[in-house]
N, C-alpha and C positions, 0 to 999 in steps of 0.2 A: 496242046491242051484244047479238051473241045469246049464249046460255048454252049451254056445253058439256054434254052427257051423257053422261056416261062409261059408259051401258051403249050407245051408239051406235056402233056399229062404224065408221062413217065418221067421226064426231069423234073416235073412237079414232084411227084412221089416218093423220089427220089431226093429232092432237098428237103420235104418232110422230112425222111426218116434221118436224113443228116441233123437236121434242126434236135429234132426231137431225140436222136442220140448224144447229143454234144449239152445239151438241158440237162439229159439223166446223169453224162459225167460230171456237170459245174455240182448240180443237186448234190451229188452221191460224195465229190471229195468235200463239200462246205459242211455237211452235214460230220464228215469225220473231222475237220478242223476245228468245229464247235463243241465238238465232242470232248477235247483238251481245255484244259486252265487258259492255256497260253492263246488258244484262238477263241476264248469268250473273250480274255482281254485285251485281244486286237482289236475286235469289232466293238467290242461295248466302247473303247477309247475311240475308235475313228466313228463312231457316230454321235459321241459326245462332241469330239472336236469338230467337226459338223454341223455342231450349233443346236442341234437338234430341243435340245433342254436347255437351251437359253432363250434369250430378247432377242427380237429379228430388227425394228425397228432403227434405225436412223437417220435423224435428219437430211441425209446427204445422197447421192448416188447407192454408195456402199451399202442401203438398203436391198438393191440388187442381189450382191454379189452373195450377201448375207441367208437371202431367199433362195438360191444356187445352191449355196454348200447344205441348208436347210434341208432343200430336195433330194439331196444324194445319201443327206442320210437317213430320209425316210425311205428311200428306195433299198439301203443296207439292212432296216428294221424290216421291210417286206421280204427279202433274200433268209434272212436270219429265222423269221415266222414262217414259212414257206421250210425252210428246214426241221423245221418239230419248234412247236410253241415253248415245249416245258425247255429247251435248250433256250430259246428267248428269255423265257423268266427265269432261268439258273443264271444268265448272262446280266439281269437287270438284277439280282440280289447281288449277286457278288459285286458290281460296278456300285451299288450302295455300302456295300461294307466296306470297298477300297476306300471309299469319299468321307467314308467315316473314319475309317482309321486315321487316314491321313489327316482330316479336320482335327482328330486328338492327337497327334506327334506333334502337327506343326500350335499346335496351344500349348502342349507340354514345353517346348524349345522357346517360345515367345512370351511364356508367363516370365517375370522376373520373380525367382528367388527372397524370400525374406530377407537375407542380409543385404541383397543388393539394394532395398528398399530404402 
């Protein structure tokens, strides 16, 4: 294998259009993976679980770590919006309706019953 030189203008050129080919494929399949139910609801959950919509804050080291996971999934919301905005806000409605639903099952299951009263 030969060795690239980066003061080579045609190696140059040439790991552009690499670069810039290997962008339009990540673009091109994220863009059809958000296109599906099932890859809004990958991503809306792993930038949830990311912390992104919660408290960063802790007293302790773990404030770090917190700030970490924070940044990765502001970088999956830039990925996401960089793909078509309106698939971001299809992704951030539905990620509210799941939170809702779920808010009212897990009430339904935990209200006690009249008799039980």
């Amino acid at each position: 294998m030969s060795r690239v030189n980066a003061a080579n203008p045609h190696h140059q050129r040439g790991l552009e259009r690499l670069t810039r080919d290997r962008d339009q494929r990540f673009a091109t399949a994220l863009r059809e993976v958000l296109q599906t139910p099932a890859g809004r609801l990958v991503f809306g959950d792993l930038i949830a679980r990311a912390g992104v919509y919660s408290r960063l804050w802790d007293p302790s080291a773990r404030i770090h770590f917190n700030e970490g996971r924070r940044e990765f999934g502001l970088e999956l919301i830039e990925l996401v919006t960089q793909a078509g905005d309106d698939l971001y806000l299809q992704m951030e409605t539905e990620l509210r309706a799941r939170r809702a639903h779920d808010a009212r099952t897990l009430a339904a299951v935990t209200t006690p019953r009249a008799e039980e009263d």
